[in-house]
PDBQT receptor file of N, H, CA, C and O in Angstrom, charges set to zero:
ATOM      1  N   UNK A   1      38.137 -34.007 -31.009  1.00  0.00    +0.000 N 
ATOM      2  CA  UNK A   1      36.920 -33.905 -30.212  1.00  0.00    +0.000 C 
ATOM      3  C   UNK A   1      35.773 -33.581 -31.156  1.00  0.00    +0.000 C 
ATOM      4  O   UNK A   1      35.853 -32.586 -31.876  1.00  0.00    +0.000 OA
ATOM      5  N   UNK A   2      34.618 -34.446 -31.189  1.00  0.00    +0.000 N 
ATOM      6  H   UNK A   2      34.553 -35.255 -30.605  1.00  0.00    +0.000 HD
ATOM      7  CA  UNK A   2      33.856 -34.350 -32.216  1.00  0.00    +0.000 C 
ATOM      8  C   UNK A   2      32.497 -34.104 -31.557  1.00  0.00    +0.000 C 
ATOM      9  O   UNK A   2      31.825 -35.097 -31.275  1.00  0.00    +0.000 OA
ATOM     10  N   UNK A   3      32.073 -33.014 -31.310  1.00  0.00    +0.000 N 
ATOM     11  H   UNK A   3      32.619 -32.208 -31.539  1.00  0.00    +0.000 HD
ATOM     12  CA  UNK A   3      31.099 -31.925 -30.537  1.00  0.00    +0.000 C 
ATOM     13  C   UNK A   3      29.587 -31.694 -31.821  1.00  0.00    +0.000 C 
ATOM     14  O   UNK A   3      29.645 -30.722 -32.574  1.00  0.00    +0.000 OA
ATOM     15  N   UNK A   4      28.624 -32.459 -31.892  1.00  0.00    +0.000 N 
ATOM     16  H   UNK A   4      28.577 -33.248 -31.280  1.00  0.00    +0.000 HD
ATOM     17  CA  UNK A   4      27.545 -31.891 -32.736  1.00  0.00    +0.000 C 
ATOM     18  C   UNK A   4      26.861 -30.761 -32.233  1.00  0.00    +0.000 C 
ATOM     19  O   UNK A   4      27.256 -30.198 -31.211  1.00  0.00    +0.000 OA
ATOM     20  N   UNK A   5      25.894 -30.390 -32.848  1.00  0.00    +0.000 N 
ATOM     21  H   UNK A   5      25.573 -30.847 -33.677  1.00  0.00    +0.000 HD
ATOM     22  CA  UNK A   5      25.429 -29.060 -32.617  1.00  0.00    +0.000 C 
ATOM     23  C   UNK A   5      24.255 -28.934 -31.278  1.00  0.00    +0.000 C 
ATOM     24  O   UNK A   5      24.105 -27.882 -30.656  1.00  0.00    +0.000 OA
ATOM     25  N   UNK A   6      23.616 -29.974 -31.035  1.00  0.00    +0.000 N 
ATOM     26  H   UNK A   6      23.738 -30.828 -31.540  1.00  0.00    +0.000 HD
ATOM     27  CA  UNK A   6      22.568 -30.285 -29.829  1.00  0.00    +0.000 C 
ATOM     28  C   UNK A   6      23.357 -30.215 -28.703  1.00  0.00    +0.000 C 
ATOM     29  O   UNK A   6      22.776 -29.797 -27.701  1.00  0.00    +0.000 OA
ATOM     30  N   UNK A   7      24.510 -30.503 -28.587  1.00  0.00    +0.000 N 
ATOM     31  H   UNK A   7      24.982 -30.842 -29.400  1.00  0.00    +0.000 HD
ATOM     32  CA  UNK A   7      25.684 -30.618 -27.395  1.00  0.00    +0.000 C 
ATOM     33  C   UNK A   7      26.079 -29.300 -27.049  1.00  0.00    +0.000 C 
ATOM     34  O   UNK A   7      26.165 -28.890 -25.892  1.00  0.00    +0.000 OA
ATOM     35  N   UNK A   8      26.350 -28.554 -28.217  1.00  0.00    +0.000 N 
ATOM     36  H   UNK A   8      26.281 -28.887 -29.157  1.00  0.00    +0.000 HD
ATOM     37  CA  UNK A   8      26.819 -26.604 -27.819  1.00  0.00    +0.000 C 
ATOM     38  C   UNK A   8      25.955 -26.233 -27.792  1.00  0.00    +0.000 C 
ATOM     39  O   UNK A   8      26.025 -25.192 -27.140  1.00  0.00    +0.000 OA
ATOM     40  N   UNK A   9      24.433 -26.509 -28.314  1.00  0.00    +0.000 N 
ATOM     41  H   UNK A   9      24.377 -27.356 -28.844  1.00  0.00    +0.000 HD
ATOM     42  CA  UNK A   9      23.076 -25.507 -27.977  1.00  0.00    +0.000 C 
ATOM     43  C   UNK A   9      22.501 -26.017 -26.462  1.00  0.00    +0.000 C 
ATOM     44  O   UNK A   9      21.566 -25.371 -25.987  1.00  0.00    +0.000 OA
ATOM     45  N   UNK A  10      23.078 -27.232 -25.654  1.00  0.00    +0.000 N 
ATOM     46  H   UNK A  10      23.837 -27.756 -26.040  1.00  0.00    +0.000 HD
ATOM     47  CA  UNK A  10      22.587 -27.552 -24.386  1.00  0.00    +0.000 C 
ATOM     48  C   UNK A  10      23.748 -26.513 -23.766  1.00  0.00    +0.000 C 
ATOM     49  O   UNK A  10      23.477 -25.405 -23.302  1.00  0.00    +0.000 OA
ATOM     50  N   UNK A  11      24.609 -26.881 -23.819  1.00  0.00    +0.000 N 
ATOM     51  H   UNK A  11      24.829 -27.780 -24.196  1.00  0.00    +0.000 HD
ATOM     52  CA  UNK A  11      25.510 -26.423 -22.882  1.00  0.00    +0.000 C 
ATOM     53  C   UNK A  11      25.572 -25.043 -22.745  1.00  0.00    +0.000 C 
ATOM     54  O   UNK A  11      25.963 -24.430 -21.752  1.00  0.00    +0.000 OA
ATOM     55  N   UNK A  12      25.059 -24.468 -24.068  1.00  0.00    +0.000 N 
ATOM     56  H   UNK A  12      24.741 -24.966 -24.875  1.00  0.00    +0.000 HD
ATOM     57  CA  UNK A  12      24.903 -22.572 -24.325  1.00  0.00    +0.000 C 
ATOM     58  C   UNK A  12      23.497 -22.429 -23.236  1.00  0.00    +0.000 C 
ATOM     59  O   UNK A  12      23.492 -21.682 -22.257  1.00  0.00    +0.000 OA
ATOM     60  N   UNK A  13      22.778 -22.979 -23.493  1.00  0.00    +0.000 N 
ATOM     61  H   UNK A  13      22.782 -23.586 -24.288  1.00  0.00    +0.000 HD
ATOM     62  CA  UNK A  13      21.547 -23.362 -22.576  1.00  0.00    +0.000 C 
ATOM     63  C   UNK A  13      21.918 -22.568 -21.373  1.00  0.00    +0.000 C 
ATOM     64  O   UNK A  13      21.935 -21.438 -20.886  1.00  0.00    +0.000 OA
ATOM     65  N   UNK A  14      22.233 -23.943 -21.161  1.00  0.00    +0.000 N 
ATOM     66  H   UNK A  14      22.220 -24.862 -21.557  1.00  0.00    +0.000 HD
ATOM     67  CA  UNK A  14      22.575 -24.250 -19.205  1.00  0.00    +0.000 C 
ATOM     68  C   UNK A  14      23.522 -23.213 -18.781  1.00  0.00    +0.000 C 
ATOM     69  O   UNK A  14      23.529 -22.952 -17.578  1.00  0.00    +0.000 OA
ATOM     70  N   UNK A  15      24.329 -22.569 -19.560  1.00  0.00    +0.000 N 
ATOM     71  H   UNK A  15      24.323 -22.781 -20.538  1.00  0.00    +0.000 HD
ATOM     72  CA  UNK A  15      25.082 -21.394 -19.554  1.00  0.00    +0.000 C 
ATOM     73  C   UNK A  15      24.014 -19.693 -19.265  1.00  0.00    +0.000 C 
ATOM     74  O   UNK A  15      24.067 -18.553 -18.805  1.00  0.00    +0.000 OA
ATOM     75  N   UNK A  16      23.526 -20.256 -19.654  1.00  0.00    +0.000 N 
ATOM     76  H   UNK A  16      23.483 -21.183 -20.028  1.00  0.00    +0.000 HD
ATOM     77  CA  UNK A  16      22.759 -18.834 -19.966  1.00  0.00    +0.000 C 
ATOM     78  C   UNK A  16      21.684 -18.893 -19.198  1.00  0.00    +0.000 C 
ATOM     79  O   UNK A  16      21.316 -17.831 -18.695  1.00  0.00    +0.000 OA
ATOM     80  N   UNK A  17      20.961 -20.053 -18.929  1.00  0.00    +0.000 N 
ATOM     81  H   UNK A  17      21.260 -20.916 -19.337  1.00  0.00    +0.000 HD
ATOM     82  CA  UNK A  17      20.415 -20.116 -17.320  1.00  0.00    +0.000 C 
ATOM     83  C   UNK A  17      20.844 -19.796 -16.374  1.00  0.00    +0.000 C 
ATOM     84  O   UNK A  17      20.527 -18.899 -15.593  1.00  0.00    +0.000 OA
ATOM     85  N   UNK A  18      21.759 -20.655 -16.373  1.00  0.00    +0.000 N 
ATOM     86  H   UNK A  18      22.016 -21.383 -17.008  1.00  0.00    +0.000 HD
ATOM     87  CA  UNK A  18      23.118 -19.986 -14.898  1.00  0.00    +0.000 C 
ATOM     88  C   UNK A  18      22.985 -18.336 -14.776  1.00  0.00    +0.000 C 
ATOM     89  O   UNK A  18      22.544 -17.760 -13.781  1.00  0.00    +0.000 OA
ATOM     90  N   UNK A  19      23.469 -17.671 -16.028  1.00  0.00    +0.000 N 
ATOM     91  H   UNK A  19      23.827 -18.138 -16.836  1.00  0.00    +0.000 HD
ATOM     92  CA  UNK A  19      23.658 -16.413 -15.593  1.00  0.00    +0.000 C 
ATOM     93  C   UNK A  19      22.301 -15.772 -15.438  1.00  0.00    +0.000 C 
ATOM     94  O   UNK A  19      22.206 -14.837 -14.643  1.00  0.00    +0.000 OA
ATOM     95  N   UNK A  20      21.310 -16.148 -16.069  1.00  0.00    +0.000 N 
ATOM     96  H   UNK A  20      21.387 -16.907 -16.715  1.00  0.00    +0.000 HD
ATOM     97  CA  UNK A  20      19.945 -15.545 -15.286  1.00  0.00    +0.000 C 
ATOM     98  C   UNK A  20      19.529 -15.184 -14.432  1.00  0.00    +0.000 C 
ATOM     99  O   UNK A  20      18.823 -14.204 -14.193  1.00  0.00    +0.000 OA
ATOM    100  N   UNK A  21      20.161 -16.404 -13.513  1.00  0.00    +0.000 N 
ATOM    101  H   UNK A  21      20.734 -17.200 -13.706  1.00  0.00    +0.000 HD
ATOM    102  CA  UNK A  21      19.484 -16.748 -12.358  1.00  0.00    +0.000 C 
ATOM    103  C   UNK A  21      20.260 -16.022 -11.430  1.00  0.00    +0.000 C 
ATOM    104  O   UNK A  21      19.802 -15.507 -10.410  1.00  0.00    +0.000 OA
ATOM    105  N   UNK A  22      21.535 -15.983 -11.820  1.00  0.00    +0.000 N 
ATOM    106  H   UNK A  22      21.907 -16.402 -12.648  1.00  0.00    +0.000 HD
ATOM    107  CA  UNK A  22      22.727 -15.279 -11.072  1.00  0.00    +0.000 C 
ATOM    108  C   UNK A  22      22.067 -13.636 -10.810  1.00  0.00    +0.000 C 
ATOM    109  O   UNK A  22      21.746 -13.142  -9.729  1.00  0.00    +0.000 OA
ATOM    110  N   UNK A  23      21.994 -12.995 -12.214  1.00  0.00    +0.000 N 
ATOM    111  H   UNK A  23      22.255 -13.397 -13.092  1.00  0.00    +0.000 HD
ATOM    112  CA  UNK A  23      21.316 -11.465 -12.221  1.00  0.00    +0.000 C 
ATOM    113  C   UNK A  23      20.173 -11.770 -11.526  1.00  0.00    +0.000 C 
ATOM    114  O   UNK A  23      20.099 -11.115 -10.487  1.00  0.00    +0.000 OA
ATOM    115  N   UNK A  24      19.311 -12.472 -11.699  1.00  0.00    +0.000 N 
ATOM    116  H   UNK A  24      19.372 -13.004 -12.544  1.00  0.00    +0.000 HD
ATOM    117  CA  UNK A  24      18.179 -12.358 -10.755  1.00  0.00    +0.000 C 
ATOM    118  C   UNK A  24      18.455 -12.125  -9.189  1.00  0.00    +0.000 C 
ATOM    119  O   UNK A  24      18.030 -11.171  -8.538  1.00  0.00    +0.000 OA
ATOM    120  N   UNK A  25      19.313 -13.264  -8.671  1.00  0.00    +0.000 N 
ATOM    121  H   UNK A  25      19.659 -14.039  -9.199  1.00  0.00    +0.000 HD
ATOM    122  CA  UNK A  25      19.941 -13.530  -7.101  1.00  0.00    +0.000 C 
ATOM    123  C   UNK A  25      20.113 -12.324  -6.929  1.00  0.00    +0.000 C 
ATOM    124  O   UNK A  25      19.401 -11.790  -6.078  1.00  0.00    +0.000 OA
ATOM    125  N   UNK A  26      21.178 -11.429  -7.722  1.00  0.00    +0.000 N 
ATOM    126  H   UNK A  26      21.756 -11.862  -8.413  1.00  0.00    +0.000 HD
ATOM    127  CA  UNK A  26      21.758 -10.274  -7.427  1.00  0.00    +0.000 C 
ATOM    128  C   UNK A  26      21.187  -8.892  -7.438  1.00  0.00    +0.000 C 
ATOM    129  O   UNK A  26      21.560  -7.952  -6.736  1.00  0.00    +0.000 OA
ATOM    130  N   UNK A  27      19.948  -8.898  -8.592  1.00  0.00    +0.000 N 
ATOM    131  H   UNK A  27      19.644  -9.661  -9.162  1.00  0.00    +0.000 HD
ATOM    132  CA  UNK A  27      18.620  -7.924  -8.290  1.00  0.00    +0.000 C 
ATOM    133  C   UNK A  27      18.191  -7.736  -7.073  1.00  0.00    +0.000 C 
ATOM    134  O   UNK A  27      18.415  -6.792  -6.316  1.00  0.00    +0.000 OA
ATOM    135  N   UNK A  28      17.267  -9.123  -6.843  1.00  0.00    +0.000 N 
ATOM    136  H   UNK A  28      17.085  -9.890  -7.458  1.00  0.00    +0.000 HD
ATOM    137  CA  UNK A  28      16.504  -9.667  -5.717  1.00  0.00    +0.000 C 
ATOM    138  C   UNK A  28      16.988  -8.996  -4.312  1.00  0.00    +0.000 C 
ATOM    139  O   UNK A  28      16.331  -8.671  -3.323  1.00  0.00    +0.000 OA
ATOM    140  N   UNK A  29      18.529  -8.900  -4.621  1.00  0.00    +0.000 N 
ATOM    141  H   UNK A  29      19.063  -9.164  -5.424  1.00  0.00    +0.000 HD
ATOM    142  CA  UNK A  29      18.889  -9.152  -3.065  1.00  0.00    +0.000 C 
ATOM    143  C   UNK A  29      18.806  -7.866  -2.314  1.00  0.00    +0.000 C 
ATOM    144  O   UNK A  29      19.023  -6.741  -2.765  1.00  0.00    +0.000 OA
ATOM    145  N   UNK A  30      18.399  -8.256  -0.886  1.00  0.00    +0.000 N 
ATOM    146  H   UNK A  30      18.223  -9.170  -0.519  1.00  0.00    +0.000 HD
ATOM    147  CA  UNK A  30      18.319  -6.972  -0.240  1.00  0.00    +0.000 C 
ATOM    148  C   UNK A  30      19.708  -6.136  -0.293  1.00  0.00    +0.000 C 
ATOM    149  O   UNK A  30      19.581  -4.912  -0.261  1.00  0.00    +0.000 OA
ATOM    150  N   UNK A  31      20.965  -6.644  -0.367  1.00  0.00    +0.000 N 
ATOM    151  H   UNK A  31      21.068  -7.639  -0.392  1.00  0.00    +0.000 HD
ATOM    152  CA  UNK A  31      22.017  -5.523  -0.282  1.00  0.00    +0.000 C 
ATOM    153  C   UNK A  31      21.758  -4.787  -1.246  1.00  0.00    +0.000 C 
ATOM    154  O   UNK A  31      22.607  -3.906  -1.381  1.00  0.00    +0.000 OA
ATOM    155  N   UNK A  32      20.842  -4.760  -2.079  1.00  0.00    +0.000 N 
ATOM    156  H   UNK A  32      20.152  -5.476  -1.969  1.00  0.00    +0.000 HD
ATOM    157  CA  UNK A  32      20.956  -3.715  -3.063  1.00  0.00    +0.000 C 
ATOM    158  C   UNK A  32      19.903  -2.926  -3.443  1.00  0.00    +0.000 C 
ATOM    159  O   UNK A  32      19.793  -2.078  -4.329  1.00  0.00    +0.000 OA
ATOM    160  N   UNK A  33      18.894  -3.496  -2.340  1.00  0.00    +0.000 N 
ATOM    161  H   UNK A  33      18.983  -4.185  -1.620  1.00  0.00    +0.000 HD
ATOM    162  CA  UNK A  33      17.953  -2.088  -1.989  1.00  0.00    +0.000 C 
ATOM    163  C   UNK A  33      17.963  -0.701  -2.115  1.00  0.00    +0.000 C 
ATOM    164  O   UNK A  33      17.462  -0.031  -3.017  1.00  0.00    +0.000 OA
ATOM    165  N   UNK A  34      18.552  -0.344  -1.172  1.00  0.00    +0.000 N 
ATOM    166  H   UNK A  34      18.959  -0.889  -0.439  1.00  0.00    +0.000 HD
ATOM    167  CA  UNK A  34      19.422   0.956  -1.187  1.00  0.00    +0.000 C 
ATOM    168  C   UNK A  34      19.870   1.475  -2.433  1.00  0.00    +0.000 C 
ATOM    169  O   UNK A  34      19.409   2.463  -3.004  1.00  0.00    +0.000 OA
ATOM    170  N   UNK A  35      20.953   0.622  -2.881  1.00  0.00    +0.000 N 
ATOM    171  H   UNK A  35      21.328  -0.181  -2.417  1.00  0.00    +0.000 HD
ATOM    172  CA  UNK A  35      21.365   1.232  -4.259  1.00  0.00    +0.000 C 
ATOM    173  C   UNK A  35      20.326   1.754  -5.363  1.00  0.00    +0.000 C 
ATOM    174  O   UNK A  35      20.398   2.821  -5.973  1.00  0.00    +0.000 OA
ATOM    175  N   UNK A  36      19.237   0.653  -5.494  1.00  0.00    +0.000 N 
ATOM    176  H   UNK A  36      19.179  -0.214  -4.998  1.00  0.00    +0.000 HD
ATOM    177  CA  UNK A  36      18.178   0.808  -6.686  1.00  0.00    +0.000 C 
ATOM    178  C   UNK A  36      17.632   1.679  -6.538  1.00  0.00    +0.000 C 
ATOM    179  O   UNK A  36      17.329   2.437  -7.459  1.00  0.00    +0.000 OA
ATOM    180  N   UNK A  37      17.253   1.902  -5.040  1.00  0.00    +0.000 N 
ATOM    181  H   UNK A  37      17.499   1.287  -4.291  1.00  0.00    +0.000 HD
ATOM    182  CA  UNK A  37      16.117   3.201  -4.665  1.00  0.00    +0.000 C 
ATOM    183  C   UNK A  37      16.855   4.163  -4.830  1.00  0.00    +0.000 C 
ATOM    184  O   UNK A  37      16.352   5.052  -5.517  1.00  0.00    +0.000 OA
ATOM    185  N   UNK A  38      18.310   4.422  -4.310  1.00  0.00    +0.000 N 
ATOM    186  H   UNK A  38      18.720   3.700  -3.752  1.00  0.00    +0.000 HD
ATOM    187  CA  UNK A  38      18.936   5.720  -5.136  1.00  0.00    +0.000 C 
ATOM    188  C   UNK A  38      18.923   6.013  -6.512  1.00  0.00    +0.000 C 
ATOM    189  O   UNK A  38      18.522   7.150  -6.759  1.00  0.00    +0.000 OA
ATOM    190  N   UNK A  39      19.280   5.244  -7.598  1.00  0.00    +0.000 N 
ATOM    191  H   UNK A  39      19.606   4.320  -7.398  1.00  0.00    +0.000 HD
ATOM    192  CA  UNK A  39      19.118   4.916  -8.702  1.00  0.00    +0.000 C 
ATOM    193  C   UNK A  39      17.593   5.261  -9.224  1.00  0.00    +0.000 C 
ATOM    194  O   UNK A  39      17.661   6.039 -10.176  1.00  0.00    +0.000 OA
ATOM    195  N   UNK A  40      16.781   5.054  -9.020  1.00  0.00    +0.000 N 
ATOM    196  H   UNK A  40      16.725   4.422  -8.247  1.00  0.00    +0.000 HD
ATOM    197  CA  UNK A  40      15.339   5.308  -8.946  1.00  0.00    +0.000 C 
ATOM    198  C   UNK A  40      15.216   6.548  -8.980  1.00  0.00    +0.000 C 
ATOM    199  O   UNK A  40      14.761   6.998 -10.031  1.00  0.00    +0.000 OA
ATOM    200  N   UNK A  41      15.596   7.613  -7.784  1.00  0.00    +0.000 N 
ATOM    201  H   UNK A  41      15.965   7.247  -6.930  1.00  0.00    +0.000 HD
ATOM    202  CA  UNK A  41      15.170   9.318  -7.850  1.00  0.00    +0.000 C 
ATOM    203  C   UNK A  41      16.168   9.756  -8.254  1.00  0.00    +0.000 C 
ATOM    204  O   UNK A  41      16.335  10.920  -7.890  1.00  0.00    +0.000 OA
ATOM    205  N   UNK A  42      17.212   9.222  -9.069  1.00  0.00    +0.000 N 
ATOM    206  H   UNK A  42      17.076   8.277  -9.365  1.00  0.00    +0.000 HD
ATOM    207  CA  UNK A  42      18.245   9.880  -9.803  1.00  0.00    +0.000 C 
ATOM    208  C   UNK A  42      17.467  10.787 -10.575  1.00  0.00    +0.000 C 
ATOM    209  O   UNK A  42      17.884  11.911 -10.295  1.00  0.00    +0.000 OA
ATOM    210  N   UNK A  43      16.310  10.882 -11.619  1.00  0.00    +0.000 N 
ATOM    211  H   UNK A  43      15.972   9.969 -11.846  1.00  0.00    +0.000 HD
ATOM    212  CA  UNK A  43      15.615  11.274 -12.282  1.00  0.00    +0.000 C 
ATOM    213  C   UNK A  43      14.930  13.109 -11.762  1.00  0.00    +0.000 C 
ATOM    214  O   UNK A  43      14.696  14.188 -12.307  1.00  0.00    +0.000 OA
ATOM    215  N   UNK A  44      14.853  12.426 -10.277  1.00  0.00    +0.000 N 
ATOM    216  H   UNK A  44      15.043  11.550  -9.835  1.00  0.00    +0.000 HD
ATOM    217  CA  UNK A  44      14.433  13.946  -9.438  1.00  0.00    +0.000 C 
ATOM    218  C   UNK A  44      15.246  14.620  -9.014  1.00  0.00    +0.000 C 
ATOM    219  O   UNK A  44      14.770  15.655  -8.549  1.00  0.00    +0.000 OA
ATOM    220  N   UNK A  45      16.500  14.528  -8.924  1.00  0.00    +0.000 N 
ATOM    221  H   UNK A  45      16.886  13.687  -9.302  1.00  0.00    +0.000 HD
ATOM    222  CA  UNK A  45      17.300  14.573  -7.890  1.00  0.00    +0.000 C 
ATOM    223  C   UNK A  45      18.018  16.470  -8.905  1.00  0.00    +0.000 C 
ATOM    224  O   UNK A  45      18.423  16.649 -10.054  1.00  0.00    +0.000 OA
ATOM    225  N   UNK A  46      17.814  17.572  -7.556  1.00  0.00    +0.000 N 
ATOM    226  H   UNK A  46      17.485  17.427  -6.623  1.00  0.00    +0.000 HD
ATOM    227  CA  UNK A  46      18.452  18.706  -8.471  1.00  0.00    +0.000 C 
ATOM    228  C   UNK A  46      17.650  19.183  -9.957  1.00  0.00    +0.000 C 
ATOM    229  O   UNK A  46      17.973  19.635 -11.056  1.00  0.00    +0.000 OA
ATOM    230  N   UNK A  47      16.537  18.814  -9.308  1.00  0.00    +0.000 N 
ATOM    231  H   UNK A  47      16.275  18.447  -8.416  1.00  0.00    +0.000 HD
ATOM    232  CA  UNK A  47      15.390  19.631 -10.733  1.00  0.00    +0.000 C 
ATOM    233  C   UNK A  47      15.469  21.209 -10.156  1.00  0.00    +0.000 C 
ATOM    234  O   UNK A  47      15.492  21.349  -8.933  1.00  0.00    +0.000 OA
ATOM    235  N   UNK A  48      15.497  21.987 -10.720  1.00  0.00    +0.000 N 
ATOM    236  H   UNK A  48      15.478  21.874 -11.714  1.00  0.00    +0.000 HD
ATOM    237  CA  UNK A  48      15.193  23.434 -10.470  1.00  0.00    +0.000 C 
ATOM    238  C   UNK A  48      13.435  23.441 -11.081  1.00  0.00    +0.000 C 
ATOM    239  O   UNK A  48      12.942  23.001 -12.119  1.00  0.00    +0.000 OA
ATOM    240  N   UNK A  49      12.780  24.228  -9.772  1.00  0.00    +0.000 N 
ATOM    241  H   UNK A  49      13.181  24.586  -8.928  1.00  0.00    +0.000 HD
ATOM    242  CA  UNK A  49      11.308  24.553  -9.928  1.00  0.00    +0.000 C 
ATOM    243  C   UNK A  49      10.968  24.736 -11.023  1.00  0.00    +0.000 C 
ATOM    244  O   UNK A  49      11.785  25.297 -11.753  1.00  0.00    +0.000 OA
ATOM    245  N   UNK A  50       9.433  24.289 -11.684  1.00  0.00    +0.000 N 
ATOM    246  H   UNK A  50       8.769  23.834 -11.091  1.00  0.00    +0.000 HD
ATOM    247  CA  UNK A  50       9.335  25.136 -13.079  1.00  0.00    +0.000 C 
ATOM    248  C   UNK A  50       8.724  26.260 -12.768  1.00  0.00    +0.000 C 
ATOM    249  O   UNK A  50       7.904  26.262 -11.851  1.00  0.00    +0.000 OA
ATOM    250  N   UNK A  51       8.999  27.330 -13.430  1.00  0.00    +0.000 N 
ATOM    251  H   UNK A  51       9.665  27.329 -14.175  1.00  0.00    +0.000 HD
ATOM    252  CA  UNK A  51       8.230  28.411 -13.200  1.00  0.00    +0.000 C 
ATOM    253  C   UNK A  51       6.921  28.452 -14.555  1.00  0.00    +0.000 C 
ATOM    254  O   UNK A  51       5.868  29.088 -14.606  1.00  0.00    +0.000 OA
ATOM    255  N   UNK A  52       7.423  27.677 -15.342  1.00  0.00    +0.000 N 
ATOM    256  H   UNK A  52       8.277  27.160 -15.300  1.00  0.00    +0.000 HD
ATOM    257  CA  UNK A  52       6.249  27.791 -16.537  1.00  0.00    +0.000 C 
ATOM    258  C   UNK A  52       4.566  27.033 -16.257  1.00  0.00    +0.000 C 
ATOM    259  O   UNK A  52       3.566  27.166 -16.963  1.00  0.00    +0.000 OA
ATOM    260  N   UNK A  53       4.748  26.150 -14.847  1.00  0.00    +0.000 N 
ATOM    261  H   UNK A  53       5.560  26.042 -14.274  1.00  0.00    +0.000 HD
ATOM    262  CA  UNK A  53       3.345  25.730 -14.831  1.00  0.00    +0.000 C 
ATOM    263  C   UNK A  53       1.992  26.754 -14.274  1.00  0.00    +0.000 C 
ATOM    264  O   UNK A  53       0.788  26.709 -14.524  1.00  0.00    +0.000 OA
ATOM    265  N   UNK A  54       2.693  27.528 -13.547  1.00  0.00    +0.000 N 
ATOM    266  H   UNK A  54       3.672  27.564 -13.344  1.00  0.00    +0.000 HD
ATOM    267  CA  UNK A  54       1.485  28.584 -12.984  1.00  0.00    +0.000 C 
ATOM    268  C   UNK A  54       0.765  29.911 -13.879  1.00  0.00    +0.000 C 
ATOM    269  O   UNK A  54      -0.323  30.414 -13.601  1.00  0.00    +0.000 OA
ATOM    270  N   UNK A  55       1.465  30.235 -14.762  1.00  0.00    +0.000 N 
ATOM    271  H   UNK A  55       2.349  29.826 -14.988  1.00  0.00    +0.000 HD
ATOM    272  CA  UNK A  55       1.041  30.851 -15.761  1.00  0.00    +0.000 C 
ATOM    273  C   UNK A  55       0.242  30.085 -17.079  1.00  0.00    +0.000 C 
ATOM    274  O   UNK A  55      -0.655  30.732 -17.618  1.00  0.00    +0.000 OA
ATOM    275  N   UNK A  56       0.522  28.880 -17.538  1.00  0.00    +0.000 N 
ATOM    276  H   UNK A  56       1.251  28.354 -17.100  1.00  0.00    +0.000 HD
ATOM    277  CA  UNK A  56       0.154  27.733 -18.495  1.00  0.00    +0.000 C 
ATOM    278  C   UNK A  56      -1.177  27.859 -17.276  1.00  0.00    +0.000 C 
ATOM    279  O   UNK A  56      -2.215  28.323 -17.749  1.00  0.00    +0.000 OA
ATOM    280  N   UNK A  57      -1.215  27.558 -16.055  1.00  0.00    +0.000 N 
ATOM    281  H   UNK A  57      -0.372  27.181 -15.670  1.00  0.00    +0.000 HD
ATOM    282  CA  UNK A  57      -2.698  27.407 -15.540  1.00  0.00    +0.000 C 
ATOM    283  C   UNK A  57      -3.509  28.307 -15.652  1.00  0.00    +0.000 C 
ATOM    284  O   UNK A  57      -4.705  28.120 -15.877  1.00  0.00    +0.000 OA
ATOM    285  N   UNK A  58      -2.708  29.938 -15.441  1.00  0.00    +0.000 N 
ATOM    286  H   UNK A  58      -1.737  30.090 -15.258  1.00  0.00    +0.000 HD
ATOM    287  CA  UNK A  58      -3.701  30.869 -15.329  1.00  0.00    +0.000 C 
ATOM    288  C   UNK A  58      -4.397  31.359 -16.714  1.00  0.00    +0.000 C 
ATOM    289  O   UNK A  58      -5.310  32.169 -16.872  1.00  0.00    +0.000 OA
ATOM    290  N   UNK A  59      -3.662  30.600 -17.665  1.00  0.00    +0.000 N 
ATOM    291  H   UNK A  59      -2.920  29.942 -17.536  1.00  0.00    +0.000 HD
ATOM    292  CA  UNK A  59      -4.149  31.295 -19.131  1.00  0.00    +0.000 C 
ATOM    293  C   UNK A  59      -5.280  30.053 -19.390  1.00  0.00    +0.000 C 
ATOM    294  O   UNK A  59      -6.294  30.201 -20.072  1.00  0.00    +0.000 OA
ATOM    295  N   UNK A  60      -5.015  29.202 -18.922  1.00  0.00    +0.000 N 
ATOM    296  H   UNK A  60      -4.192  29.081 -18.368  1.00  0.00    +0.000 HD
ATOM    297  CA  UNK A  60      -6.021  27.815 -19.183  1.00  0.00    +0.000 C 
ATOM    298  C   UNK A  60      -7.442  28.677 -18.441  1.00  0.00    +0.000 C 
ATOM    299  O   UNK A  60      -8.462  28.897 -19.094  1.00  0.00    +0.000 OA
ATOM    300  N   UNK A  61      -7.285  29.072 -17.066  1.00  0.00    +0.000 N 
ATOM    301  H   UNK A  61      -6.456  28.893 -16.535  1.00  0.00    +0.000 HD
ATOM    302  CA  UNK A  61      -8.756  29.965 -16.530  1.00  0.00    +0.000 C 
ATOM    303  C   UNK A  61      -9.250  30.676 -17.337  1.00  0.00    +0.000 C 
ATOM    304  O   UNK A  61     -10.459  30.681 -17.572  1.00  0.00    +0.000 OA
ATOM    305  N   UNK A  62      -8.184  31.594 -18.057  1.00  0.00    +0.000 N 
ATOM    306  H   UNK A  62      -7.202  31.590 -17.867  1.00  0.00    +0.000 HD
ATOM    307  CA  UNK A  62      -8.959  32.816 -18.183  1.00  0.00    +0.000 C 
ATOM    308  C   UNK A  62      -9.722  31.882 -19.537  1.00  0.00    +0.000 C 
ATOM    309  O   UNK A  62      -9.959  33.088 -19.605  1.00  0.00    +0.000 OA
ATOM    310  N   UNK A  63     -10.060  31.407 -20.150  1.00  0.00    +0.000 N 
ATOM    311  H   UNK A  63      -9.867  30.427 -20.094  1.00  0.00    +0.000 HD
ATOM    312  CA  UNK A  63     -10.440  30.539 -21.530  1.00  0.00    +0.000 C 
ATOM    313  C   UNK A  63     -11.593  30.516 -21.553  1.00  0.00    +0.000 C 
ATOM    314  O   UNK A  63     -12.363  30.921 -22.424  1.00  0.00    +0.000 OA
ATOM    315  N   UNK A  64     -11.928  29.684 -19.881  1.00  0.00    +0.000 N 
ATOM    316  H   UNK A  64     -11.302  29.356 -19.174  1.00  0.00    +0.000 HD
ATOM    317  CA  UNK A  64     -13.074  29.251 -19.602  1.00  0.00    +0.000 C 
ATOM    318  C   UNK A  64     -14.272  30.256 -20.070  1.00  0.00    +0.000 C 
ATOM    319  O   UNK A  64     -15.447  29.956 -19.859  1.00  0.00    +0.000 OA
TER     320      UNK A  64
């Protein structure tokens, strides 16, 4: 089987389109709404309060 190189760089192509489009479909899709938006406030989720911003403010007043 005698395969040149324009033949495996199409077909790698069209391969790799395919799966693009596939992750895209599967982003896009509403079943996975939900998931992302959980995923999303993972970041917030179980912060303990800071206690260091109200003092950082009150020393910023007294400056003035």
């Amino acid at each position: 089987m005698d395969m040149n190189w324009s033949t495996i760089w199409s077909v790698y192509t069209v391969l790799m389109l395919t799966v693009f489009v596939g992750v895209s479909v599967w982003a896009w899709s509403g079943k996975r709404k939900q998931a992302f938006s959980a995923a999303a406030n993972l970041p917030f989720a179980d912060d303990p309060p800071r206690s260091d911003i109200a003092p950082a403010q009150a020393k910023e007043s007294d400056h003035e």
